[in-house]
C-alpha positions in Angstrom: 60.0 169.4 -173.5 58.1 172.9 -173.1 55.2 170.9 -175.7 55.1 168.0 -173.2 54.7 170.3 -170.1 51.7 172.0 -171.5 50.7 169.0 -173.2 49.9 167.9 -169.5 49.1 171.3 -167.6 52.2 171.5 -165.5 52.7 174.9 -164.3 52.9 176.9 -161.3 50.3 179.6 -159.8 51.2 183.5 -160.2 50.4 185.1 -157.1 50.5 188.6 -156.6 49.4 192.0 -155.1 50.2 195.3 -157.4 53.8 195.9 -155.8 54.8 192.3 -156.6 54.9 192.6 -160.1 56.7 194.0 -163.2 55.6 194.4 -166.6 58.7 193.6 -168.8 59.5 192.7 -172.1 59.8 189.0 -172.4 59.3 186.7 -169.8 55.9 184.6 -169.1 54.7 182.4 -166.5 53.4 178.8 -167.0 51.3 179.5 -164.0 48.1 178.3 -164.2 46.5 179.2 -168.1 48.6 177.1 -170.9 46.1 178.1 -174.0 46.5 182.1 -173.8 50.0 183.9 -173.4 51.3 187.0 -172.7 54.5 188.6 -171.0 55.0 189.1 -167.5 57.5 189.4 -164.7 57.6 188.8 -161.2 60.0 190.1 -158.5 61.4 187.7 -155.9 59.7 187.8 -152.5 60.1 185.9 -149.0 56.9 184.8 -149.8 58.1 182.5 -153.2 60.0 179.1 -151.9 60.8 178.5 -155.4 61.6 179.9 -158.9 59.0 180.8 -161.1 60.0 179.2 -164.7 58.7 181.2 -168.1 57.7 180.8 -171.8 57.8 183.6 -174.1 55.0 184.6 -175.5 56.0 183.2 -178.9 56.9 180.1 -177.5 53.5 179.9 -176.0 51.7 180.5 -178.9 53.5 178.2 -180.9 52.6 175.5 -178.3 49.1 176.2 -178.3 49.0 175.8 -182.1 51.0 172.4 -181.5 48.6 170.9 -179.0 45.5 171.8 -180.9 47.0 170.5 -184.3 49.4 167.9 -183.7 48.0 166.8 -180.5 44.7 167.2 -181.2 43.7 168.8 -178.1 40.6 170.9 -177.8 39.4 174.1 -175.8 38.1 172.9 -173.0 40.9 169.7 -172.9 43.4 172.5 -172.2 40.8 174.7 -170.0 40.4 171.7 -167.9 44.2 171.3 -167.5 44.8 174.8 -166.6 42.2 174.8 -164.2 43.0 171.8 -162.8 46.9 173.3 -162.6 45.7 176.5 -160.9 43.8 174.6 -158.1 46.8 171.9 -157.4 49.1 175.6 -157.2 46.8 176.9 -155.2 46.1 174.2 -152.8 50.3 173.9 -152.6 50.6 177.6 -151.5 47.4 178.1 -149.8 46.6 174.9 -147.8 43.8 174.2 -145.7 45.7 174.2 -142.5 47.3 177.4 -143.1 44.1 179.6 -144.0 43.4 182.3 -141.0 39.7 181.8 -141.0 38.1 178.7 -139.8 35.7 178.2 -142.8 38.3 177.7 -145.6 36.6 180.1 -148.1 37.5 181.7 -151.1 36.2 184.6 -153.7 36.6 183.1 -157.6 36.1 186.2 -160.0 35.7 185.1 -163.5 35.5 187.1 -166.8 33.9 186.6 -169.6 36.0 184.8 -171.7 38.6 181.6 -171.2 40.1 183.3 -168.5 37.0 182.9 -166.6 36.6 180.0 -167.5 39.7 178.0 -166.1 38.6 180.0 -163.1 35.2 177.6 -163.5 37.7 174.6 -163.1 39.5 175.6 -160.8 36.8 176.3 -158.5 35.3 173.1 -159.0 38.4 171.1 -158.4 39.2 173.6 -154.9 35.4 172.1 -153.8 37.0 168.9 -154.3 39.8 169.6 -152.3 38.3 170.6 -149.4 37.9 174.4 -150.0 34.8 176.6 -149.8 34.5 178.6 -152.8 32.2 181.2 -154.0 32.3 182.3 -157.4 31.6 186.0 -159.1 30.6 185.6 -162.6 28.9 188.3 -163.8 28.9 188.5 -167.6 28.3 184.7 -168.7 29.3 183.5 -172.9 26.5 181.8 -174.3 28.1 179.0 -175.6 27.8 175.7 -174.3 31.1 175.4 -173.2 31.1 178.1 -170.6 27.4 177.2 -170.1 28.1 173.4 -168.8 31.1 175.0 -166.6 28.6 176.9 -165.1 26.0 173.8 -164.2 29.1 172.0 -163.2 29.4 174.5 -160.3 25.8 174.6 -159.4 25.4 170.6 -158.8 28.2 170.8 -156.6 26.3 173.1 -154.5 28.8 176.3 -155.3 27.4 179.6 -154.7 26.9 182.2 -156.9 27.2 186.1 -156.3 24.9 188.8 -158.3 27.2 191.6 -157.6 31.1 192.2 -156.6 31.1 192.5 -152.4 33.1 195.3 -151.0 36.5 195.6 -150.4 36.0 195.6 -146.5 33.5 192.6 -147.1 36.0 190.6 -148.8 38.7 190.8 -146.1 36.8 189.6 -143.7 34.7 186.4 -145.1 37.4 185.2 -147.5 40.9 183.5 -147.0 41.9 184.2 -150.6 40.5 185.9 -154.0 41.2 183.7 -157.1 41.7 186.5 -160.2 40.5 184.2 -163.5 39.3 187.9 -165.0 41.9 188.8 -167.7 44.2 187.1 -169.4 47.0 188.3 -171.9 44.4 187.4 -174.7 42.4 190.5 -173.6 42.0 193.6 -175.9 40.1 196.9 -175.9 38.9 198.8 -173.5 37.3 197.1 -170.0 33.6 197.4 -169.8 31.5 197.4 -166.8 31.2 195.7 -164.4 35.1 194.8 -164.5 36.1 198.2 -164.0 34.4 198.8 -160.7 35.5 194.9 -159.9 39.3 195.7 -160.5 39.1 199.0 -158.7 37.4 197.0 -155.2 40.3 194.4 -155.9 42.8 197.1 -156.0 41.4 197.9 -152.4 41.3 194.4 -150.6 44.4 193.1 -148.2 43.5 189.4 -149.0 46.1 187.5 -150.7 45.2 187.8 -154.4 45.8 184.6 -157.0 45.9 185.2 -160.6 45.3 183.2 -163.4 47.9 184.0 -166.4 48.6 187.5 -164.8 47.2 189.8 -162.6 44.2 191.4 -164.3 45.1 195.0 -163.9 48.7 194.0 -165.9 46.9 192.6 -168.5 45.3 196.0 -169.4 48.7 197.6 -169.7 50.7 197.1 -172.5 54.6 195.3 -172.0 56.9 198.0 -172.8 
């Protein structure tokens, strides 16, 4: 059953702001990214109607390799599935009619690996459903993958930023800043500009959504 629900990109969108969230041993979303896993907890709020369901990170792992072996699923099969899942979630908790300001616009931040780029998709699929968004991409792969995500974007007329905007900025042009920076794949140390990005995002009061986990948690190790 957990194969078949990855299999097709049913999962549910982690949304969070710092005091949300836990960092715990074993539990993992299957909000939004199905091809990279990790461990993450997230208390219950008045703000959640339902549930959040997890895979542990083992379990995730093993259906990745599942899915690209038995199934014979690619990278950017399952990146279009998770991005396609974050912006059905997202669209479900943030719709149109509820969104304060009267453009519906949102920030997309993307890193620089496939954490950014399910942020790609799920931008593109928000344009579709109705939503203004604006995406942040400032370190961009070389490989064609990422590459043709990117022109994807630009046809459908979705702007680009050069640099992160200010906290105060942010707040008050956009309903809702989609996190697709880190995932629980991410290693090392963070390299400019994320640092200075995280630290702004650390500083905004718009509602944050995060792809996999919030990308401050997924520098800390699970203890």
């Amino acid at each position: 059953m957990l194969s078949v629900r990855a299999l097709f990109g049913i999962g549910f969108l982690v949304t969070s702001r710092a005091p949300a969230v836990l960092c715990q041993k074993c539990p993992l979303p299957t909000a939004a990214n199905n091809h990279k896993k990790g461990c993450f907890s997230s208390k219950e709020t008045s703000t959640m109607a339902q549930t959040l369901k997890y895979l542990g990170q083992e379990e995730a792992q093993h259906i990745d390799e599942e899915l690209f072996s038995e199934y014979g699923f690619s990278v950017d099969q399952l990146m279009e599935l998770a991005g396609l899942s974050c912006a059905t979630a997202i669209a479900r908790a943030y719709p149109i009619s509820s969104l304060v300001k009267a453009t519906p616009s949102l920030l997309v931040i993307c890193g620089p690996g496939n954490n950014g780029g399910d942020g790609l998709v799920c931008a593109r699929h928000l344009k579709l459903f109705g939503y203004e968004p604006t995406i942040l991409y400032p370190k961009r792969p070389s490989k064609p993958l990422f590459q043709g995500l990117t022109t994807q974007c630009q046809k459908m007329e979705i702007p680009f930023l050069t640099e992160m905007p200010k906290a105060k900025f942010i707040d008050e042009a956009y309903n809702l800043v989609i996190d697709a920076i880190f995932g629980f794949s991410f290693k090392g140390a963070v390299r400019e500009p994320f640092g200075s990005i995280l630290d702004v995002l650390k500083k905004t009061t718009s509602p944050i959504a995060s792809i996999d986990i919030p990308s401050v948690l997924a520098l800390k190790p699970c203890s």
